[in-house]
C-alpha positions as CSV (number, residue, x, y, z in Angstrom):
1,X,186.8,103.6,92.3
2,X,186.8,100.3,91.0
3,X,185.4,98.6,88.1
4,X,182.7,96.5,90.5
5,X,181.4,99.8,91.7
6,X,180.9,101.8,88.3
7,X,178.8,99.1,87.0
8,X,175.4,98.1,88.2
9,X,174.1,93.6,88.1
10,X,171.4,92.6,86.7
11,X,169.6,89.4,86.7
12,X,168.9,89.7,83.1
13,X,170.0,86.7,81.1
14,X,169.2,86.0,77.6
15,X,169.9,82.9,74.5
16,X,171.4,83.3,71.6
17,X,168.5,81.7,68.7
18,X,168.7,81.1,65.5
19,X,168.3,84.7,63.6
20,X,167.1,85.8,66.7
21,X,167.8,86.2,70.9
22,X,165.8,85.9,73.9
23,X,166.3,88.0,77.1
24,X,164.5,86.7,80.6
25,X,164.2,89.7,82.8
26,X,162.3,89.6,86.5
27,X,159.3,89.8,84.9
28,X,159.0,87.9,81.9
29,X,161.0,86.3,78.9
30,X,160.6,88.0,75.0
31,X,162.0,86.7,72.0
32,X,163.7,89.3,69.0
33,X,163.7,88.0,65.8
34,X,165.1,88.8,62.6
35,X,162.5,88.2,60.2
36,X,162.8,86.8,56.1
37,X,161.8,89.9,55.0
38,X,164.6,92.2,57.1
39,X,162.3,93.4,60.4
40,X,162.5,92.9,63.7
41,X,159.9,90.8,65.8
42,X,159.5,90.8,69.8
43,X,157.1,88.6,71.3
44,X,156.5,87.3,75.0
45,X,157.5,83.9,75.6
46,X,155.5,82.0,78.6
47,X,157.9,81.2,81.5
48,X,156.5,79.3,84.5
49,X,158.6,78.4,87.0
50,X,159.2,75.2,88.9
51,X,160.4,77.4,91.6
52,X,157.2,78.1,93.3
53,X,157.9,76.4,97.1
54,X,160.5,78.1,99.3
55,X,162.4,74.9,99.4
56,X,162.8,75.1,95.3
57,X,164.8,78.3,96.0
58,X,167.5,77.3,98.1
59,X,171.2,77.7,97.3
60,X,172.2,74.5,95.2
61,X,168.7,73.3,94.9
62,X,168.1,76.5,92.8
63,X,170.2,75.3,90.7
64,X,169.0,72.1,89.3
65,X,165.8,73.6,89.0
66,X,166.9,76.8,86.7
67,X,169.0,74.3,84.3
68,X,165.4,72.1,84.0
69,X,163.4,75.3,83.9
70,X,166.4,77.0,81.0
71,X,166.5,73.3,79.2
72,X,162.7,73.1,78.6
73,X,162.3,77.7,77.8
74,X,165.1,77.0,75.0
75,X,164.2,74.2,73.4
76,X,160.4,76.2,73.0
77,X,162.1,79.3,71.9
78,X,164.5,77.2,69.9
79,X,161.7,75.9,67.8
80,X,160.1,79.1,67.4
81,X,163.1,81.1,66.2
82,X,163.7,78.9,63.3
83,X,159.9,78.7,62.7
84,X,160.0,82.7,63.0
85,X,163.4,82.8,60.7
86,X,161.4,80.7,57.8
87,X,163.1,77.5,59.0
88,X,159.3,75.9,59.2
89,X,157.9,78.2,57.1
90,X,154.5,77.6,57.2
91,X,152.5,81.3,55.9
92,X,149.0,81.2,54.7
93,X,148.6,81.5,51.0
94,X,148.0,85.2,49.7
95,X,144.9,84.3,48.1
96,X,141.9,83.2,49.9
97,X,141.3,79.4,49.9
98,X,138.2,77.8,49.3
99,X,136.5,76.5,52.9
100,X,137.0,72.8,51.9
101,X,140.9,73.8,50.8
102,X,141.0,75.9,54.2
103,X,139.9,72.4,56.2
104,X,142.7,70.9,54.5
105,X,145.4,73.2,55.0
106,X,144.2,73.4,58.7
107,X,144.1,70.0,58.6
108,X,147.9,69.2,57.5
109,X,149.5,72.3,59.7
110,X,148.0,69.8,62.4
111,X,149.1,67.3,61.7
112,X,152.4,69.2,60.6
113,X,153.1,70.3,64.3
114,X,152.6,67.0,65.7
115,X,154.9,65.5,63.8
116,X,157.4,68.3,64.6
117,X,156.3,67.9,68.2
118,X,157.5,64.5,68.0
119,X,160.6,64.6,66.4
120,X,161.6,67.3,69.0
121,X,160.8,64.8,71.7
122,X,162.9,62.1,69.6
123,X,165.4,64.3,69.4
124,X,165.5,65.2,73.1
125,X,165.8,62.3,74.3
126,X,168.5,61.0,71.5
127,X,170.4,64.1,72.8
128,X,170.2,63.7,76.6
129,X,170.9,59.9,75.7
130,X,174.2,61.1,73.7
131,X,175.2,63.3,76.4
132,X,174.8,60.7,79.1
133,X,177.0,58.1,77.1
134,X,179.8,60.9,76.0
135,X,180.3,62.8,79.5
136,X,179.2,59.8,81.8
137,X,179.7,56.5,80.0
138,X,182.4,56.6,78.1
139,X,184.7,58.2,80.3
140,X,184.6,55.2,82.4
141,X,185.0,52.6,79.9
142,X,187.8,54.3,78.8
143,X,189.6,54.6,82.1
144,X,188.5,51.1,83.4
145,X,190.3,49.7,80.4
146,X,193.6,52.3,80.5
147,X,193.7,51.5,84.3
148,X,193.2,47.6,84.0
149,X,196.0,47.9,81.8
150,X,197.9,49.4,83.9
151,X,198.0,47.3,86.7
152,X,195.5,49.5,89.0
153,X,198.2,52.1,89.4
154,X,196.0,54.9,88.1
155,X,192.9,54.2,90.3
156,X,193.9,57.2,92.4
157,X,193.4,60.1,89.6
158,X,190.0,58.6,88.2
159,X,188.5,61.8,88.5
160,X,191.3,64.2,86.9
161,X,191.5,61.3,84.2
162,X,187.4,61.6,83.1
163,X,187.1,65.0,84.0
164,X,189.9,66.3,82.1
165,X,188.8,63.5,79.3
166,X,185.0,65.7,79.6
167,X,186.5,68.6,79.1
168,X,188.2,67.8,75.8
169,X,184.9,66.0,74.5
170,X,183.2,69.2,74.8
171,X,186.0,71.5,74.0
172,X,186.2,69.4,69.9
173,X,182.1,69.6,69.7
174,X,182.0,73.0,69.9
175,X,184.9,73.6,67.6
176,X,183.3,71.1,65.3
177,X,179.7,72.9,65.6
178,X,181.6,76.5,65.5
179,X,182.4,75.6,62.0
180,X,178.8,75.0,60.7
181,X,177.4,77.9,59.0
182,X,174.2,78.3,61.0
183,X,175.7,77.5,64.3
184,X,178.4,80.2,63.5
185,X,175.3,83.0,63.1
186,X,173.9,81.9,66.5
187,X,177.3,82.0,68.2
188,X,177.5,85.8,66.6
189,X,173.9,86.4,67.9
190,X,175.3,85.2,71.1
191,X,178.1,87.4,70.9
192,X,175.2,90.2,70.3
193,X,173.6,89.2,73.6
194,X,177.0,89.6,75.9
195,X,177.6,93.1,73.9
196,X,174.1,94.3,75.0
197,X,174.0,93.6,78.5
198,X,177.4,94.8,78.9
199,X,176.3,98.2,77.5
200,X,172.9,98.0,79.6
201,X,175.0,97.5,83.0
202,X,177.3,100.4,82.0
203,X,174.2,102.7,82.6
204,X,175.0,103.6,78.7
205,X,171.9,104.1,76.4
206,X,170.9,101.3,74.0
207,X,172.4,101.8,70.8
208,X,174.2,100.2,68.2
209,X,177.6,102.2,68.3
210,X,177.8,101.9,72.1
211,X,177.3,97.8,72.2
212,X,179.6,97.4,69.7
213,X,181.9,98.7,71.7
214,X,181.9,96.7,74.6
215,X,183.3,93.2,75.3
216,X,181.8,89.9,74.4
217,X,182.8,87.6,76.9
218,X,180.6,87.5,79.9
219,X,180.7,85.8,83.3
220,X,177.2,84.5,83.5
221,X,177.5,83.2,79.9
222,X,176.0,79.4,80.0
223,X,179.2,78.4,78.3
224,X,180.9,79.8,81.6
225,X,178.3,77.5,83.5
226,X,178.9,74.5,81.4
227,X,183.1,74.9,82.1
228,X,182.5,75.2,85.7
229,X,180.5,72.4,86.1
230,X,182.5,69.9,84.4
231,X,185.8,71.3,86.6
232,X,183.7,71.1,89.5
233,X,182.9,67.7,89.1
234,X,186.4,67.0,89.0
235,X,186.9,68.3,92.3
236,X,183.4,66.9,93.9
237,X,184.2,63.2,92.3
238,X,187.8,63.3,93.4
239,X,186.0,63.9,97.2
240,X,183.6,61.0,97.0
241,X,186.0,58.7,95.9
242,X,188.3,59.4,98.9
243,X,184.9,57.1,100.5
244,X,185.7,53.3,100.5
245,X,182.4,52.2,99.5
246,X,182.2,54.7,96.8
247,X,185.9,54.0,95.5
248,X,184.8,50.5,95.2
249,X,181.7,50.4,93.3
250,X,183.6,52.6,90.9
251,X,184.8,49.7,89.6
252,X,181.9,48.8,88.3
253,X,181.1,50.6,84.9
254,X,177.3,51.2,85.4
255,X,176.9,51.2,89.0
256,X,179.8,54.5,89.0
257,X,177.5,56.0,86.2
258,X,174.6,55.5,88.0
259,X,176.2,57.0,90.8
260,X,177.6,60.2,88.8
261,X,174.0,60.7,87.3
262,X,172.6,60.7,90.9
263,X,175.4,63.5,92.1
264,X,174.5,65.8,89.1
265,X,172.4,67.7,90.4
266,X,174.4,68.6,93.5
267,X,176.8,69.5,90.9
268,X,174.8,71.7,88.8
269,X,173.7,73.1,92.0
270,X,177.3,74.1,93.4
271,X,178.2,75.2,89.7
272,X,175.3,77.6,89.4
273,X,176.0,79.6,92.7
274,X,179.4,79.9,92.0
275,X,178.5,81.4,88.1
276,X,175.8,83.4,89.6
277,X,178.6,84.9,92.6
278,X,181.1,85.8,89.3
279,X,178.2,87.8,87.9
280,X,177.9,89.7,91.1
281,X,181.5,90.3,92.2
282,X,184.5,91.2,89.8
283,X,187.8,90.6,91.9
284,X,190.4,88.6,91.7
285,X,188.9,85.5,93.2
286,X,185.9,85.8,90.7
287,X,188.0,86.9,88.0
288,X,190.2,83.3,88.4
289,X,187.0,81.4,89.1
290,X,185.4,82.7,85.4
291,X,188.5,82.5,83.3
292,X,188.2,79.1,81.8
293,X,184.8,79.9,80.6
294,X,185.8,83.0,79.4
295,X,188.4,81.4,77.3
296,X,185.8,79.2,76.0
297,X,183.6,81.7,75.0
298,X,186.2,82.5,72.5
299,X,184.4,79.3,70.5
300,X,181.0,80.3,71.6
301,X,180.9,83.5,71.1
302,X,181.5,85.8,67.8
303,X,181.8,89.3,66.5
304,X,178.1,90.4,65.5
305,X,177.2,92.8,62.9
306,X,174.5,95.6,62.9
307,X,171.5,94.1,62.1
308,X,172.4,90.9,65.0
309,X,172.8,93.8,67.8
310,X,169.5,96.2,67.0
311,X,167.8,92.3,67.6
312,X,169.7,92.0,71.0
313,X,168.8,95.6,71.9
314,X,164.9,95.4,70.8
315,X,164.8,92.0,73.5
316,X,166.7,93.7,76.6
317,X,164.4,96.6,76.5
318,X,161.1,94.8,76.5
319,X,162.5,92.9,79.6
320,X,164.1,96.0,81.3
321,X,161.7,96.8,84.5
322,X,160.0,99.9,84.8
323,X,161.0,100.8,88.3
324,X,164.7,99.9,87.7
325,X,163.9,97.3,90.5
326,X,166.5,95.0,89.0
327,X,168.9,97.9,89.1
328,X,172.1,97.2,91.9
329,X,175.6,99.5,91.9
């Protein structure tokens, strides 16, 4: 019997947070969090879907819509991890207030949240902007300037050249990030979340000893779906190039970004079945198809200690349904 067959798939996906995870099961999303004061917190988080016409839910198209849907759920529960871990801390005063100092404070936490309302919209849109110029942008430049050097000659491996260029852009941020004390913790949390749902698709119960004891490197990891994208692209842009019209306006710096931007979501698309096919199957197709991500999780993913994995358990089991309905062998 083979390792597929004595181990049942779930669709249970979770985030590592800061001091904290959350699991999405088929029913809802929770967040666990490690409180200042040493407990454990577990809270529903809303989830609606974008998902709700048929069309939404086809292969590839599901795609696009679960990275938007996963983008905007973890930035929320981003923000309320660190509010929940003190990061905002923001806790009434143990003595009562009088009603006019009440007003006040009511008034400031307000005004408080707006503002951090609007510096996480700055912030978005400085990071998407970031992204856009570092795995879009710049690529380009550099490659219209290597290959106008060159005489033209390397026109035919564009792709290979800003793919493999991508790959190495995101490979040093992560190892940069990795070394940042906080980011380390979340990567260990994260390292909690693979442990756990390991142990829960085992069929083994929910305790501390028997997570630690399983891997941490998991094919449906979003690191695995962030690697397969970007060495998809470099397959899917090597294609559309091969079009005479397209190899042209490749030339141009903005119009081939625009042009990339606008075949994203194809590639997101194409990545996410393929991640979503590792987490089903485990041969050696799948295996092959999930070991660059798995390597990477080696950055993105760290040994946790005790208190990081009772956190991880406490969120699978709030999502784990009651009928086993999510439950496949």
């Amino acid at each position: 019997m083979g390792r597929e067959s004595c181990m049942k798939k779930t669709s249970i996906g979770g985030q590592a947070l800061i001091e904290g995870i959350m699991m999405s099961g088929p029913h809802k999303s929770v967040m666990a969090n490690r409180r200042p004061d040493g407990s454990v917190t577990v809270e529903e988080v809303a989830s609606a879907s974008l998902a709700k016409k048929p069309v939404l839910r086809w292969p590839v198209i599901r795609g696009a819509v679960s990275l938007i849907e996963s983008m905007v759920l973890g930035y929320r529960v981003t923000m309320l991890s660190a509010e929940r871990a003190g990061m905002l801390d923001d806790e009434e005063p143990e003595k009562a207030a009088e009603p006019a100092a009440e007003e006040a404070s009511a008034g400031e936490k307000k005004s408080h949240a707006g503002l951090m309302a609007a510096l996480g919209v700055i912030s978005g849109v400085l990071g998407v902007a970031l992204a856009v110029f570092l795995f879009i942008y710049l690529p380009s430049v550099l490659f219209n300037l290597l290959n106008g050097a060159a005489g033209g000659v390397l026109s035919p491996v564009r792709a290979l050249f800003e793919g493999v260029l991508k790959v190495a852009l995101f490979l040093g941020y992560l190892i940069a990030v990795s070394q940042m004390k906080d980011i380390n913790r979340v990567f260990r949390y994260h390292g909690a979340e693979h442990k756990t749902i390991f142990c829960y698709e085992k069929g083994l119960p929910l305790t501390v000893e028997n997570v630690a004891r399983q891997r941490r490197f998991h094919p449906r990891c979003g690191t695995s779906f962030m690697v397969l994208m970007l060495l998809v692209s470099i397959l899917f842009y090597s294609l559309i190039l091969l079009i005479p019209a397209v190899y042209a306006f490749s030339r141009i710096t903005w119009l081939w970004g625009i042009i990339k931007l606008l075949l994203l979501p194809v590639i997101v698309g194409f990545g996410y079945e393929l991640i979503k096919f590792c987490g089903r199957h485990d041969n050696w197709l799948t295996r092959v198809i999930s070991a660059p991500g798995m390597w990477v999780q080696r950055i993105t993913t760290k040994e946790p200690d005790d208190s990081m994995m009772e956190v991880a358990i406490a969120a699978l089991e709030a999502v784990i349904p009651e009928n086993a309905e999510d439950d496949r062998w």
